[in-house]
Each structure stands twice: as C-alpha cells, then as structure tokens.
C-alpha positions as CSV (number, residue, x, y, z in Angstrom):
1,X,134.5,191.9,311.8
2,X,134.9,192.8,315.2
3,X,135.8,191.6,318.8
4,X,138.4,189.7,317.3
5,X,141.6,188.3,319.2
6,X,144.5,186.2,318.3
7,X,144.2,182.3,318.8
8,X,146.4,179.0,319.0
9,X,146.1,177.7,315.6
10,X,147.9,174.3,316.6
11,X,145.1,173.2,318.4
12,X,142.2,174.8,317.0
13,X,143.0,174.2,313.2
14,X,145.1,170.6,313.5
15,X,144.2,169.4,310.3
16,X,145.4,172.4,308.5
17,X,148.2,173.0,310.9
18,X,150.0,170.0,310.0
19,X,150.2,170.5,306.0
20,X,151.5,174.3,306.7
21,X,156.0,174.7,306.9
22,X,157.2,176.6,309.7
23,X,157.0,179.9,307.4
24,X,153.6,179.3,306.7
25,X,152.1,178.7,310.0
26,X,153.6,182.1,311.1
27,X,152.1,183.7,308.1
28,X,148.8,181.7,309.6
29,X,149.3,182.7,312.8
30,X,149.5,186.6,312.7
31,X,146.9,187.1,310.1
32,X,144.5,184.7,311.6
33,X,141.7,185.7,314.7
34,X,138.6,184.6,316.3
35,X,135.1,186.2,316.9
36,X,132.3,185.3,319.4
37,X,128.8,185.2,317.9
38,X,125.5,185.7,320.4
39,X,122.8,183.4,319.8
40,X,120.8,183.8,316.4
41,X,123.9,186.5,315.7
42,X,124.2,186.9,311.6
43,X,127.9,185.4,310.7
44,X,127.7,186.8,307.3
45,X,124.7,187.4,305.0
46,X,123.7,186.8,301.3
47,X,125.0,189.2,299.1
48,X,128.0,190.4,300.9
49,X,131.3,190.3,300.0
50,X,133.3,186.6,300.4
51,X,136.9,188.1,302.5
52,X,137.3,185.2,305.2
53,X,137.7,181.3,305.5
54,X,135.6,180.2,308.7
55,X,136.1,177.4,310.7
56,X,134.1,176.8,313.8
57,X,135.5,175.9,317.1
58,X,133.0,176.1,319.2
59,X,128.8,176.1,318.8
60,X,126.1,175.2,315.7
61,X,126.1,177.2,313.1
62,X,123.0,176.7,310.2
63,X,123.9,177.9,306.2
64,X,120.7,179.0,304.9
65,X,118.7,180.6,302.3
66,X,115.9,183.0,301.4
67,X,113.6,181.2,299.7
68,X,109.5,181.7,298.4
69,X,107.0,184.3,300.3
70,X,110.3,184.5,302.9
71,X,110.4,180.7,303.8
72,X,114.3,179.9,304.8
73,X,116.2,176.7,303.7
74,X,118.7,175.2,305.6
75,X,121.2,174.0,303.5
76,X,124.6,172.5,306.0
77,X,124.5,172.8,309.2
78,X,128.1,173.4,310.8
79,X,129.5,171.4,313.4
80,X,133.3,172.2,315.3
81,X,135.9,171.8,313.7
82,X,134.1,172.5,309.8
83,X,135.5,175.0,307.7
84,X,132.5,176.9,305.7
85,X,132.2,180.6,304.1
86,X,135.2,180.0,301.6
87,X,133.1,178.6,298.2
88,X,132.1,182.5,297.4
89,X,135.6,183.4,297.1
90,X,136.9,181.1,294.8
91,X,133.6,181.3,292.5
92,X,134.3,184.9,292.8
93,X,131.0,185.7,293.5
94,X,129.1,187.5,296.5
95,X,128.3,184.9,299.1
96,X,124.8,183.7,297.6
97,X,123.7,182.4,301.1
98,X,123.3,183.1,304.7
99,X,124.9,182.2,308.7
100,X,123.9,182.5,311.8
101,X,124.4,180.8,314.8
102,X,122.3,178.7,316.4
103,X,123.4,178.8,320.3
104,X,126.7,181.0,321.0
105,X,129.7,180.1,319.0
106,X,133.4,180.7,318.2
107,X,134.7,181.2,315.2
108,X,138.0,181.5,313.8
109,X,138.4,183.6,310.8
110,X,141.4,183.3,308.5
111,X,141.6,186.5,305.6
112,X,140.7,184.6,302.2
113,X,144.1,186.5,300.4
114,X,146.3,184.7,303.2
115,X,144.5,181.2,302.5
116,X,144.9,182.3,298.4
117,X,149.0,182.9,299.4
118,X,149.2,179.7,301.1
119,X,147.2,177.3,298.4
120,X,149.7,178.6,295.6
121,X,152.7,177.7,297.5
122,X,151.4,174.7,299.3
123,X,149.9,171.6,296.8
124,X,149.0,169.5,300.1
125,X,146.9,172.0,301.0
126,X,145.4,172.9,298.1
127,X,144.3,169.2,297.9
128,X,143.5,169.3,301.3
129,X,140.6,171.9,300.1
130,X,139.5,170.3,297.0
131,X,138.6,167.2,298.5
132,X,136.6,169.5,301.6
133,X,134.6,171.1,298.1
134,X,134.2,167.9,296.8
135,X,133.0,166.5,300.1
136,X,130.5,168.9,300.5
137,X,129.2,168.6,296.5
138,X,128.9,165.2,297.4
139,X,126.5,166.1,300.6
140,X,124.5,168.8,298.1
141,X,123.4,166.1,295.7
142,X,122.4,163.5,298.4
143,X,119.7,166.3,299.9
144,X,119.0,167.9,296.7
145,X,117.4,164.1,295.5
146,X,115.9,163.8,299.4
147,X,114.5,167.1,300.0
148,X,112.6,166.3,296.2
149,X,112.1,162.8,296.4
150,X,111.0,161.3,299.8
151,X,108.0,161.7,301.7
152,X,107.2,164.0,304.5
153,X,108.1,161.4,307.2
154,X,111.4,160.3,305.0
155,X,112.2,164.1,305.1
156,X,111.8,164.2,308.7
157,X,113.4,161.5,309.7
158,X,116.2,162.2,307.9
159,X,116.7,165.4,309.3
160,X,116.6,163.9,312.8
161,X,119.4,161.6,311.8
162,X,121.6,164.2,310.4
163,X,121.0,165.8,313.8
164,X,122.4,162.5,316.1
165,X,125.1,161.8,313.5
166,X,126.8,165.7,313.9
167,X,126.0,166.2,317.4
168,X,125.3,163.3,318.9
169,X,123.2,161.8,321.9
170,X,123.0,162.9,325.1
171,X,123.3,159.9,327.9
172,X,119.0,160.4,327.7
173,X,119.1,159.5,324.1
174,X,118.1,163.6,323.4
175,X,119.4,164.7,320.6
176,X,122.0,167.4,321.3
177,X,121.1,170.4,320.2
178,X,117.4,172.0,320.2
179,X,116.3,173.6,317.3
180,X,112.9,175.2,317.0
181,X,110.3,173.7,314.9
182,X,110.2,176.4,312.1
183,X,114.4,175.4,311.7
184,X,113.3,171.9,311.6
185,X,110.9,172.4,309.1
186,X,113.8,174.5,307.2
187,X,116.0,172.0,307.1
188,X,113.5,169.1,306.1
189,X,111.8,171.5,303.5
190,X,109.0,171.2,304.6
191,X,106.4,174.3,306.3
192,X,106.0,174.4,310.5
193,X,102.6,172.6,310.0
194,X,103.8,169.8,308.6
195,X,107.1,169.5,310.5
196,X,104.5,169.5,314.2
197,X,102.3,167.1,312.5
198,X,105.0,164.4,311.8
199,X,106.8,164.7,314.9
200,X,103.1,164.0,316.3
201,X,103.2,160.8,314.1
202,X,106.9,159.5,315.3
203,X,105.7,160.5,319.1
204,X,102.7,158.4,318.8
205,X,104.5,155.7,317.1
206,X,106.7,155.6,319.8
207,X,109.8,156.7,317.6
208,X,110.5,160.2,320.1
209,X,109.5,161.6,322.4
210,X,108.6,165.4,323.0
211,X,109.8,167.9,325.5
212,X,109.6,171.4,323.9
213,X,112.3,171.8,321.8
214,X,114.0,168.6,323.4
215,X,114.0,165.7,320.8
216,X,114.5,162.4,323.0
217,X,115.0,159.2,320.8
218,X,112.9,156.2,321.5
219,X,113.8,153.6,318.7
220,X,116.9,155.1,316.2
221,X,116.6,151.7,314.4
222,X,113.0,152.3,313.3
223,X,114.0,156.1,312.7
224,X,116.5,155.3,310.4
225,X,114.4,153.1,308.9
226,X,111.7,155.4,307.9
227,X,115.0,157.6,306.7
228,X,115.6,155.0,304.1
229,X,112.7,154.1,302.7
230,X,111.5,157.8,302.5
C-alpha cells in the first residue's frame, strides 16, 4: 500500500473505538493509516494475499468476481463506515474476490496481525466481529436465493432498492450514486441487454425515470413492489 498517512481513529472508526482500553487504541492508533483510491482504482484483487482490515470512510466501493467468458459479479457493495477485506484472513486463504472503487474513496487500513493482537485480548471485540461475519452471511443467502430465484424485473428492482436503502435519495428522488449499466447488470446478474431492456420497462411504466447514468425514482412503492414479488 501506498500514499498512506496517519488518521483520527476516534472519529473515523467510533464503533470500534469505543470497545478498544486506552492501551489498545494506542496500539490502533500507530499501526493504523489511510489510502486515497482514484476512481475505478483496484483496492485489492483476487488471489492476493489477505494483510489489512478495510473500513471505508469516504466513497462506494463494489466486491466483485470474475465470473463465465469474463462477465463480473457484484457481490456487496460498500458503503462508509463498513469494514470489508478481513474474511480472507481468518479463512486463511488468498482473498477469492475483487475491489475497486466506484467514484474516489478513502480508506482506512488497519494491518490484519494488529486486529489478530487485539481480538485475543479483547472478547467485546471479538464479538463485535462475529456478529459483522454473521451479518454479512446473513446478506449472502438473501441474494444467493434472489439472484436464482426471481425474475429479471424482481432482480432489477431489487438492485435499485439496495441502491436507495445504502445511499439514499437525493432531494430529486435520484438515486445517489451512478453506476453504469454493465455494473447494474453485475450486480442484478443479469447481461447489459437485459439490464437496458428492463429499465426501459420500469421508465415506461412510469417507475424511473432515465438521465444517463442518473436513476431518478418515480413510484418506490410500486418498485419495491415488483422487488417482492420477483
């Protein structure tokens, strides 16, 4: 990692920050940095080697995969302040997926032996992470069973909802954050073709709107809707 400088853990990491003694947020605090990432910048990459804890303070960050004939997955997508990029570690195993960011980001970046040292001297914490693992397992089933189980348009819609329920609205109703279609296809697992064809359905339903990559909701009741039923 590089372009890496010193940041105040108190405010960046509260949720951590308040489990740790006094000893243990100085151990924190000299052994932990930040990096900037450009937009599109690789994080870390499938295969390599797990050494850091990540948690994003600023930015979207998308987890993927490599899947058939080259087609990407989107598998989480990382909103401030989510810690991510630690699973590999603890399976012991090289990092079996992908990040990248998807507008520029900051990331703070905490050595994995430190967060090891911590965990075995600190029970809060350890629970603290368990119950992150188990939240995200939790997430994992819920879009294994919808990305093999609903429709195209359930798929879809879905995906749009994730999007307003991590970033939110903008006072427009446009979703905040602007993702091109090949990433919304990615994350609805579906291909490009597809993903342009139903957001042609949902404009001429009157469900969005359209404005390049600027998704403006119309009616999030009837989007949900078509969430649930699939």
């Amino acid at each position: 990692m590089n372009n890496q400088e010193k940041v105040d853990l108190s405010g960046s990491l509260p949720d951590i920050w308040r489990l740790l003694s006094e000893e243990e947020r100085k151990i924190l605090r000299e052994c932990a940095s930040i990096q900037h990432f450009r937009k599109n910048q690789t994080i870390y990459y499938t295969g390599g080697e797990p050494e850091y804890m990540m948690c994003l303070l600023k930015g979207k960050v998308k987890i993927f995969r490599e899947g058939v004939c080259g087609r990407s997955q989107i598998v989480r997508i990382i909103c401030p302040v989510q810690y991510f990029a630690y699973r590999a570690y603890f399976a012991q195993e090289e990092y079996l997926t992908s990040a990248s960011a998807f507008e520029p980001s900051t990331v703070c970046l905490v050595p994995m032996r430190v967060v090891v040292e911590l965990l075995n001297n600190n029970s809060t914490l350890a629970a603290f992470f368990i119950k992150q693992l188990s939240i995200d397992l939790g997430i994992a089933d819920e879009r294994i069973v919808s990305l093999t189980q609903k429709h195209l348009r359930g798929r879809l819609a879905e995906s749009l909802i994730f999007l307003i329920d991590n970033y939110g609205l903008k006072d427009d109703n446009t979703i905040n954050i602007y993702l091109t279609r090949e990433d919304l296809a990615n994350l609805s697992n579906m291909t490009t073709s597809n993903a342009i064809r139903t957001l042609g359905n949902f404009v001429a339903e009157q469900v969005i709107t359209l404005d390049g990559r600027k998704i403006k909701v119309i009616d999030e009741d009837r989007l949900r809707k078509i969430s649930k039923l699939g």
